[in-house]
C-alpha positions in Angstrom: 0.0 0.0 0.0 1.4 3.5 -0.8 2.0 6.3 1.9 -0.6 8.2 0.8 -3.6 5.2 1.1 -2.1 4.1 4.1 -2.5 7.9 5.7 -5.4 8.2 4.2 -6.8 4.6 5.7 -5.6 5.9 9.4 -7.6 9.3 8.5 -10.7 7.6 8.0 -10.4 5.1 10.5 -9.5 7.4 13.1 -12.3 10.0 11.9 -14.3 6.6 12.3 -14.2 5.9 16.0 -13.3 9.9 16.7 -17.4 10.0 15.1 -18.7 7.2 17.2 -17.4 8.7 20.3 -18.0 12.3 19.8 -20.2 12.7 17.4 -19.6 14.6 13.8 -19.8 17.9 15.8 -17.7 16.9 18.4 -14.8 16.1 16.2 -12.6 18.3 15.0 -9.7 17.5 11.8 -7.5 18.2 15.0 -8.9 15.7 16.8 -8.6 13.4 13.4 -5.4 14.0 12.6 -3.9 13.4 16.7 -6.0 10.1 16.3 -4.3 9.1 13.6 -1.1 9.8 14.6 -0.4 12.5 11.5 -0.5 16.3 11.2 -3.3 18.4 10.8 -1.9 19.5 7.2 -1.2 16.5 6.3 -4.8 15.6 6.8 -6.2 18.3 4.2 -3.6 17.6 2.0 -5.6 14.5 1.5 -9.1 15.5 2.3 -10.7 18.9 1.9 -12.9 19.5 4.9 -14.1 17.1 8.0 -17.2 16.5 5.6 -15.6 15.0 2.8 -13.8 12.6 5.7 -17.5 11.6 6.5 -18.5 11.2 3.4 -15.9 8.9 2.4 -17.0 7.0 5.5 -20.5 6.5 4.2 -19.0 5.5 0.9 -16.6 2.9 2.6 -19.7 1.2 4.6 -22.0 1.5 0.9 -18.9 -0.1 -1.1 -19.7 -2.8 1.4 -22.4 -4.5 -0.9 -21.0 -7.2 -2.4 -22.5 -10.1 -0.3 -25.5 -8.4 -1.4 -24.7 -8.1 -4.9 -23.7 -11.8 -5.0 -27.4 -12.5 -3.8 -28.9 -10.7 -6.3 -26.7 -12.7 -8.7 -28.0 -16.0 -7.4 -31.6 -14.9 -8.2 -32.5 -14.8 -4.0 -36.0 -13.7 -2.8 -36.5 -9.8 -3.3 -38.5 -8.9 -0.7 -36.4 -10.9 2.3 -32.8 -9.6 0.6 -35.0 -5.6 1.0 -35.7 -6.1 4.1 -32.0 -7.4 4.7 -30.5 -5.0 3.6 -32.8 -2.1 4.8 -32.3 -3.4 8.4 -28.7 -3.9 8.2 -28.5 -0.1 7.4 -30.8 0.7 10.3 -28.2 -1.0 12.5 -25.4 0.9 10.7 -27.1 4.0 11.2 -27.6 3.4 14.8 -24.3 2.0 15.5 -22.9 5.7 13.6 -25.4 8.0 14.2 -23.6 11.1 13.5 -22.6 9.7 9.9 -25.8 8.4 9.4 -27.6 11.8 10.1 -25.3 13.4 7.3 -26.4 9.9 4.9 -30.0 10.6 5.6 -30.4 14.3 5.0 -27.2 15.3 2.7 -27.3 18.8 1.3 -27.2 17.0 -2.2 -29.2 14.6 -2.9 -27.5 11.8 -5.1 -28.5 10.0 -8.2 -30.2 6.8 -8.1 -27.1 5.4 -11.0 -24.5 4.4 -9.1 -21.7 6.6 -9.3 -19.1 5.8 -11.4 -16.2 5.3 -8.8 -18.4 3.4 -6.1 -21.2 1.5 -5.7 -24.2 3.4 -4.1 -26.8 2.5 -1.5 -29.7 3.7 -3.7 -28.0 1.8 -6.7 -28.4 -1.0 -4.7 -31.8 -1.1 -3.2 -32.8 -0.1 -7.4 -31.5 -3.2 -8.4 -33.1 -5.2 -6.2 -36.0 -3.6 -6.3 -35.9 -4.5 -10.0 -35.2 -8.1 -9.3 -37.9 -8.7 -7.4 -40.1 -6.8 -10.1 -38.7 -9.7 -12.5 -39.0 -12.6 -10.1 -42.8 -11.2 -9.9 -42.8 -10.5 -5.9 -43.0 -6.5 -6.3 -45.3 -4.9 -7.6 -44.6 -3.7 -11.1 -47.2 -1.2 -11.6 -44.8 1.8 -11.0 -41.4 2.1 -12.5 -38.2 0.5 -10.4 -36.8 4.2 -10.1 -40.1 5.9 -8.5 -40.7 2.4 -6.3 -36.3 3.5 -4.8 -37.5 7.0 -4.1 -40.7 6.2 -2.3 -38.9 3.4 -0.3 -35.8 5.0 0.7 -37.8 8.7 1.4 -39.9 6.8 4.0 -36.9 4.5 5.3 -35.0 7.7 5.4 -37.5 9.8 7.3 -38.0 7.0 9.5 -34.6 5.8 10.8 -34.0 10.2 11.4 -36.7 9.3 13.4 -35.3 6.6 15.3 -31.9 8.0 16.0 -32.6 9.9 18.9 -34.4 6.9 20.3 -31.4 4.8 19.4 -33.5 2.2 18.5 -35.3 1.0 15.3 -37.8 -2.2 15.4 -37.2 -4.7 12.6 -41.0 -5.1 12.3 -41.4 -1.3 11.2 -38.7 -2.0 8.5 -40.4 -4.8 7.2 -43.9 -3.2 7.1 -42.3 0.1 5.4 -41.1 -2.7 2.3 -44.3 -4.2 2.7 -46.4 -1.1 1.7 -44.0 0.4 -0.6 -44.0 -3.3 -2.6 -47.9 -4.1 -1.8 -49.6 -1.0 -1.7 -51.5 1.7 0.7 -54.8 -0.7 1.4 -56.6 -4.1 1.2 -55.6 -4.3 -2.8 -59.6 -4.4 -3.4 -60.9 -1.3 -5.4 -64.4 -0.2 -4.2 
């Protein structure tokens, strides 16, 4: 590994637990840079603001998707994969909830196509969104892009929600999938 991803592997790992413990606000590039063992200069010669640390945090934990790419590969139930991964996220965000604040409610919203230097939650929860609009278990009377907004603007809202409770109940993840990939209702038009 070369200097410069080595110092900038410390950075984030030390901006990591700096986060966990003190929150985003808490934590200064000082505080960063001591934690890693480096100068402070040395930390904006690789990173622009405290900010940009974070959000290469929340792109390290996204680029984390290939276990769930590989079951998306093999074809695995949509709907329990969803919930999966949605759930795993809500224990992400609760286990990192400065980060996760900054994930939820960015001051950009990204794309739903995955950028083209890292894999993207959204990207993700579209594709398998879209697999289980193949396999014929979600609903495939709205388009796979509007069905990612819906269900990550109400799992979004909801986990800001939970955050100051620091908890977020599994069953209320599944029944946000359930009516995003079911429907509002009974299903019977009257």
């Amino acid at each position: 590994m070369k200097r410069t991803d080595r110092s900038r592997a410390q950075i984030l790992d030390a901006a990591d637990v700096a986060f966990r413990q003190l929150g985003y606000d808490g934590t200064s590039v000082e505080e960063i840079a001591n934690r890693a063992g480096l100068t402070r200069k040395t930390v904006y010669n690789l990173f622009g603001s405290k900010e940009e640390i974070a959000l290469c945090l929340i792109a390290r934990a996204e680029a984390e998707d290939a276990g769930y790419r590989a079951r998306i590969a093999a074809n695995d139930d949509a709907v329990g994969l969803i919930e999966t991964v949605l759930i795993d996220s809500a224990r992400w965000c609760l286990a990192n909830p400065a980060l996760a604040r900054l994930a939820l409610a960015p001051r950009e919203r990204p794309s739903l196509a995955p950028p083209p230097d890292r894999p993207s939650f959204q990207g993700l929860v579209r594709d398998i969104l879209e697999l289980g609009q193949r396999q014929g278990r979600i609903r495939q009377d709205e388009p796979v892009e509007f069905m990612t907004l819906i269900l990550l603007g109400v799992y979004g809202q909801a986990m800001l929600n939970a955050l100051p409770r620091g908890t977020a109940d599994d069953s209320e993840i599944r029944k946000i999938v359930r009516l995003v990939i079911e429907g509002i209702g009974d299903g019977v038009t009257r």
